[in-house]
N, CA, C and O atoms as a GROMACS GRO file, in nm:
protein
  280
    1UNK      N    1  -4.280   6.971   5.120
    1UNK     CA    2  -4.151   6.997   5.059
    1UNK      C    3  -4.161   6.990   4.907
    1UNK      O    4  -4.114   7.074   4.830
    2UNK      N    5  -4.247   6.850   4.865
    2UNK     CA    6  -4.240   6.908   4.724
    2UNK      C    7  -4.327   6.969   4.608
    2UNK      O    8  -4.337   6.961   4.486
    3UNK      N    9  -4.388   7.039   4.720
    3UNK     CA   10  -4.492   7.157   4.670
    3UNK      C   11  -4.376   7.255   4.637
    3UNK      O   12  -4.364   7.290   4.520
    4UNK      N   13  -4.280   7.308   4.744
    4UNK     CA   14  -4.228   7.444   4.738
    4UNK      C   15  -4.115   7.381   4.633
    4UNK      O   16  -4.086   7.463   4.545
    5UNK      N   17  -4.066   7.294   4.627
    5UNK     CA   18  -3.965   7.293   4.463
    5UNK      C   19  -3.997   7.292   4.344
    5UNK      O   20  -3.935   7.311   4.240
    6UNK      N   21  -4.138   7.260   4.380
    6UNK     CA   22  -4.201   7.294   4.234
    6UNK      C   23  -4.238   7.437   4.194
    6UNK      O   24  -4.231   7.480   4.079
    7UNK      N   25  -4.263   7.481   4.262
    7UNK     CA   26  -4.333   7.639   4.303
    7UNK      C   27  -4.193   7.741   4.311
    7UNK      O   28  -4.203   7.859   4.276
    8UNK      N   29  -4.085   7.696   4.350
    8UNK     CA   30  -3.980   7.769   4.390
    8UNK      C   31  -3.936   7.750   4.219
    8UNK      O   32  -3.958   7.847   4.146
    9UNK      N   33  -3.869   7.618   4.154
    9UNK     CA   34  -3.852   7.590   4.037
    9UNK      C   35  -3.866   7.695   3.913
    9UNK      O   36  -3.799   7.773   3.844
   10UNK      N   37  -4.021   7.635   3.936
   10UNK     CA   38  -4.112   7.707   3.844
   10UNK      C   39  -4.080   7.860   3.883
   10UNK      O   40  -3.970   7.907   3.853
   11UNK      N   41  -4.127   7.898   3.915
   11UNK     CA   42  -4.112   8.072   3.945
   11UNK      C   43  -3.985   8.108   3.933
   11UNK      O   44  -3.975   8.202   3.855
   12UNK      N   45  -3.885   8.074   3.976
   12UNK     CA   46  -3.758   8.108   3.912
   12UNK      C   47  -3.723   8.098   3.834
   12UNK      O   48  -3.622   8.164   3.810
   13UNK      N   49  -3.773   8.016   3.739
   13UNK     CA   50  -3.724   7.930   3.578
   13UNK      C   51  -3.771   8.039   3.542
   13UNK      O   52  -3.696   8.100   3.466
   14UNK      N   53  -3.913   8.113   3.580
   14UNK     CA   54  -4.009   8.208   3.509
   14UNK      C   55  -3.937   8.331   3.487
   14UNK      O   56  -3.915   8.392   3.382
   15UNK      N   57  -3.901   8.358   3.622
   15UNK     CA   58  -3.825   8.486   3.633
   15UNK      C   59  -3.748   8.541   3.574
   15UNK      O   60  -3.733   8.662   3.563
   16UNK      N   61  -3.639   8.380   3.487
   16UNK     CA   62  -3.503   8.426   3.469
   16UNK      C   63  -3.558   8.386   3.290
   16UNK      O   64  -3.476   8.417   3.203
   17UNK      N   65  -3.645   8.342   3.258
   17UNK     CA   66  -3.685   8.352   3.089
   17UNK      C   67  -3.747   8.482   3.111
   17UNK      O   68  -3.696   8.560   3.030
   18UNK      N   69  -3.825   8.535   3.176
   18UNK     CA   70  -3.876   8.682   3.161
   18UNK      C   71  -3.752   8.790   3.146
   18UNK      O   72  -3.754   8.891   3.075
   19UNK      N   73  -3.658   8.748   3.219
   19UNK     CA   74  -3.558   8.881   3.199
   19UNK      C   75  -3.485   8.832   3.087
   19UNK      O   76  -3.446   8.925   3.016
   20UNK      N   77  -3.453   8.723   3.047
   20UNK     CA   78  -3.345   8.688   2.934
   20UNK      C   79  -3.453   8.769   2.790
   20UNK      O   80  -3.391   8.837   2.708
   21UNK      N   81  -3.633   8.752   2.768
   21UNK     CA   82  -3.685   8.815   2.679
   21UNK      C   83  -3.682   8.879   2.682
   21UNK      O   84  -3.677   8.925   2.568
   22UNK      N   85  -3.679   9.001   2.804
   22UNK     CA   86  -3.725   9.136   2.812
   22UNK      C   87  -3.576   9.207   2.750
   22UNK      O   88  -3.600   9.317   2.702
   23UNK      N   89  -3.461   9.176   2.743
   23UNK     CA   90  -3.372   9.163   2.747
   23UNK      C   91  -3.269   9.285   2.892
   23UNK      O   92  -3.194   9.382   2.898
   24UNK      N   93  -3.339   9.187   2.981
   24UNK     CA   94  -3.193   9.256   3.116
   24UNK      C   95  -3.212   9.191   3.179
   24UNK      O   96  -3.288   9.196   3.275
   25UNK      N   97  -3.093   9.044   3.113
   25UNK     CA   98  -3.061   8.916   3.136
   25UNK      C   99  -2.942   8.975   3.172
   25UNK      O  100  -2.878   9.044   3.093
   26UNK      N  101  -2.899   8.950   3.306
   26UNK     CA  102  -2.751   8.947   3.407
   26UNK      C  103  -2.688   8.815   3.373
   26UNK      O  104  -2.752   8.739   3.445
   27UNK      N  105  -2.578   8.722   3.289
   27UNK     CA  106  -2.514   8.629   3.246
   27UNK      C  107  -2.486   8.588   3.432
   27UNK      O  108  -2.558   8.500   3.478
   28UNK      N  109  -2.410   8.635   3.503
   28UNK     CA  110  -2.377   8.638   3.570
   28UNK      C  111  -2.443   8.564   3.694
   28UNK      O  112  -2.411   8.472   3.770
   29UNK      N  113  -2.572   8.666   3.674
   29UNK     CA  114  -2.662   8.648   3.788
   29UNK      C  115  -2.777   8.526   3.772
   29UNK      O  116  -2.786   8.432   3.852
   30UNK      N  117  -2.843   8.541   3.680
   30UNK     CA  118  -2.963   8.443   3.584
   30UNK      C  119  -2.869   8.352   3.582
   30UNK      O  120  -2.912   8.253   3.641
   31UNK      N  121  -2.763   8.336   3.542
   31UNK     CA  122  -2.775   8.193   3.491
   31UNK      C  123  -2.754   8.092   3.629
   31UNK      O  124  -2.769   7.972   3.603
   32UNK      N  125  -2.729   8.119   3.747
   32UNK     CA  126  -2.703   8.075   3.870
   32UNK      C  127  -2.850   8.063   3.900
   32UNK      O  128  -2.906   7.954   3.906
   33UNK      N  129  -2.916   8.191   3.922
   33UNK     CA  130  -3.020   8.169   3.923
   33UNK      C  131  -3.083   8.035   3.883
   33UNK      O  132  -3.120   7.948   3.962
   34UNK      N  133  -3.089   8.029   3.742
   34UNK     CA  134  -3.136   7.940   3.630
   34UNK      C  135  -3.128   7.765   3.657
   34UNK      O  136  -3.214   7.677   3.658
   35UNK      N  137  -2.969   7.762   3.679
   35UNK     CA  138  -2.945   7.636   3.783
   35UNK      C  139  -3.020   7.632   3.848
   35UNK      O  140  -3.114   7.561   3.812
   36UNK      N  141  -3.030   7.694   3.971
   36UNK     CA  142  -3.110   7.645   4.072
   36UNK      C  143  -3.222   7.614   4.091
   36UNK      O  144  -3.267   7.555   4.189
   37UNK      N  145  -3.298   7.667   3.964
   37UNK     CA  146  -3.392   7.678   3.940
   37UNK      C  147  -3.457   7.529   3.866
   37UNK      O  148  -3.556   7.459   3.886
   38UNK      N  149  -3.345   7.529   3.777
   38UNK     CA  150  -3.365   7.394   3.722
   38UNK      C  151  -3.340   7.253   3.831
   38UNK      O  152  -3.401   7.146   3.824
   39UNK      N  153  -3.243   7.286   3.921
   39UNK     CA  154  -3.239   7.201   4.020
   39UNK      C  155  -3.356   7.158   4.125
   39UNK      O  156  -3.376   7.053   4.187
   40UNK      N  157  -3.411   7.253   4.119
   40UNK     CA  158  -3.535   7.262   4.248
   40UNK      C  159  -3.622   7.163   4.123
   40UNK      O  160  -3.677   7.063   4.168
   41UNK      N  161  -3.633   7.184   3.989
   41UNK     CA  162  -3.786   7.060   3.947
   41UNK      C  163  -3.700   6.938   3.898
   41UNK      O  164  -3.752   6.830   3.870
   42UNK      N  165  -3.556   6.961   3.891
   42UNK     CA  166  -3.493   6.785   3.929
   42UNK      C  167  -3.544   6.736   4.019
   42UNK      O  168  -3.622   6.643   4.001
   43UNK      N  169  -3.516   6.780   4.136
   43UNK     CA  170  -3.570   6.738   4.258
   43UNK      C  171  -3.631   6.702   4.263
   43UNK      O  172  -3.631   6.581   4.286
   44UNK      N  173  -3.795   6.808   4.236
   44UNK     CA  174  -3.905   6.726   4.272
   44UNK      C  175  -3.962   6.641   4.180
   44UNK      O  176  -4.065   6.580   4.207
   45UNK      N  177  -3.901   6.629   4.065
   45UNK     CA  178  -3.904   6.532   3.931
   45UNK      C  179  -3.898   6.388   4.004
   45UNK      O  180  -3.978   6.299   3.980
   46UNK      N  181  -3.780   6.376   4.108
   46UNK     CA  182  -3.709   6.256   4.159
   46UNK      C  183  -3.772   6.195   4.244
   46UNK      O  184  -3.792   6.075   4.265
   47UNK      N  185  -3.821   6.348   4.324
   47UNK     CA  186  -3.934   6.263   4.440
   47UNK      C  187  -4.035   6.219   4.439
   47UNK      O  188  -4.074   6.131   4.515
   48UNK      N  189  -4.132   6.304   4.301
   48UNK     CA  190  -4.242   6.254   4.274
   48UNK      C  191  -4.218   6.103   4.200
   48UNK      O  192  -4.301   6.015   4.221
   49UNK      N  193  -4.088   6.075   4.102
   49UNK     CA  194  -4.127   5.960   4.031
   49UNK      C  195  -4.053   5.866   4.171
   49UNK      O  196  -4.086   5.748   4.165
   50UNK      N  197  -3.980   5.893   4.266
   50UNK     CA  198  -3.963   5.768   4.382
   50UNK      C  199  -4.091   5.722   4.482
   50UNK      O  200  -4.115   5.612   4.533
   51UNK      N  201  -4.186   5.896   4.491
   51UNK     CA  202  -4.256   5.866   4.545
   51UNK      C  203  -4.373   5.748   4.474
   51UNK      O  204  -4.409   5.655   4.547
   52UNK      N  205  -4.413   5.754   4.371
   52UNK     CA  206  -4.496   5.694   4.276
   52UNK      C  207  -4.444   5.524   4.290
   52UNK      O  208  -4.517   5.428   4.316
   53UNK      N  209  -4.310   5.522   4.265
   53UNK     CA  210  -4.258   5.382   4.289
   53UNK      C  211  -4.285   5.328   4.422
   53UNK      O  212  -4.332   5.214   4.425
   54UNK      N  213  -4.266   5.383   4.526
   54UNK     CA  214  -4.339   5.338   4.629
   54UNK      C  215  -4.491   5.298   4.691
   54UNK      O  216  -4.538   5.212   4.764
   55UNK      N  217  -4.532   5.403   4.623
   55UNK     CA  218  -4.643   5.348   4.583
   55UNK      C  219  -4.704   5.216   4.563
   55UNK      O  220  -4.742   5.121   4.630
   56UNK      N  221  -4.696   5.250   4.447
   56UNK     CA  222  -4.646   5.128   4.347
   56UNK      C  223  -4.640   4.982   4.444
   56UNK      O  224  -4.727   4.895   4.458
   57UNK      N  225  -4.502   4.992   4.506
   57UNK     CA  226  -4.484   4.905   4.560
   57UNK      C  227  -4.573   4.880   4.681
   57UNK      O  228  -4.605   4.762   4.698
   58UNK      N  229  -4.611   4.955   4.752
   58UNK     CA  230  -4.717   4.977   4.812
   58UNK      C  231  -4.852   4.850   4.796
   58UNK      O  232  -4.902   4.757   4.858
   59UNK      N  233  -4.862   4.912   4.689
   59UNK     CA  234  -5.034   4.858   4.659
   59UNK      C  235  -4.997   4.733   4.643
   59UNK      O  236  -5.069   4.648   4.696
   60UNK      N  237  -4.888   4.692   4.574
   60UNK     CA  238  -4.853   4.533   4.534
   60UNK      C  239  -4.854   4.441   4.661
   60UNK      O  240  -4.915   4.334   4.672
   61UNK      N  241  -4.792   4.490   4.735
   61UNK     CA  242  -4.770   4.429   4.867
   61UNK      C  243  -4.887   4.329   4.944
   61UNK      O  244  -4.890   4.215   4.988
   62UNK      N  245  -5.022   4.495   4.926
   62UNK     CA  246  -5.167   4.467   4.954
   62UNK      C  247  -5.195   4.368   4.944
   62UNK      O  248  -5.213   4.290   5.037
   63UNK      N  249  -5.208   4.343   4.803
   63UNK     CA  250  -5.237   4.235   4.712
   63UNK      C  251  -5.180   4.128   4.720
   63UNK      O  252  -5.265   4.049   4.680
   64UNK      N  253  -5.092   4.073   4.745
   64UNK     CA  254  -5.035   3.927   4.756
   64UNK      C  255  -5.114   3.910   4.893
   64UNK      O  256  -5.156   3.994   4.973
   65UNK      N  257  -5.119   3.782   4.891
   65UNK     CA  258  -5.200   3.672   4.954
   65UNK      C  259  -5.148   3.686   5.091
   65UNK      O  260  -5.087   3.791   5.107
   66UNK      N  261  -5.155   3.604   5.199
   66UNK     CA  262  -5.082   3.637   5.325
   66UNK      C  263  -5.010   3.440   5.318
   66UNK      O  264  -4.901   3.391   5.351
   67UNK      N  265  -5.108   3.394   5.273
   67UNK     CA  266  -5.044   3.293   5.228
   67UNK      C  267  -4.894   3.268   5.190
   67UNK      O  268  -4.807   3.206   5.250
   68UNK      N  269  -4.890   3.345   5.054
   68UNK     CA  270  -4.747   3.385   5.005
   68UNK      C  271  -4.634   3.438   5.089
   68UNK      O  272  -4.526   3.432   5.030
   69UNK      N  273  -4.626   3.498   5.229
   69UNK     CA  274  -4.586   3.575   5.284
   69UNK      C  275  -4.520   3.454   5.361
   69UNK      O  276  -4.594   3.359   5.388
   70UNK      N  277  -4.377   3.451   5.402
   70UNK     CA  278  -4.335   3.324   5.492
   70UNK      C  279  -4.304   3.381   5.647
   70UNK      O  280  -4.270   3.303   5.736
   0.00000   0.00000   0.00000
């Protein structure tokens, strides 16, 4: 899943700066586009840095003693 929001993101972000330079930028159309576009690497912005925190938390866990553990 967050392969294709990055990939979806990206390529649409691409799409809709290629037509806004080329200039036959649709206001209308692109900029919806553009949202969504920007929405899809929120996304995976969110999941990669929650996923990382888990992580994170992850490895810590490892590491404490079993001792510590009640």
């Amino acid at each position: 899943m967050m392969t294709w929001l990055l990939i979806g993101g990206a390529a649409t972000l691409g799409r809709v700066l290629f037509s806004f330079f080329s200039g036959e930028f649709d206001p209308m159309y692109d900029s919806i586009e553009g949202a969504l576009g920007a929405s899809c690497l929120a996304s995976w912005g969110k999941c990669y840095y929650d996923r990382r925190k888990l992580m994170q938390t992850l490895q810590a866990a490892e590491t404490v003693p079993d001792s510590v553990i009640p």
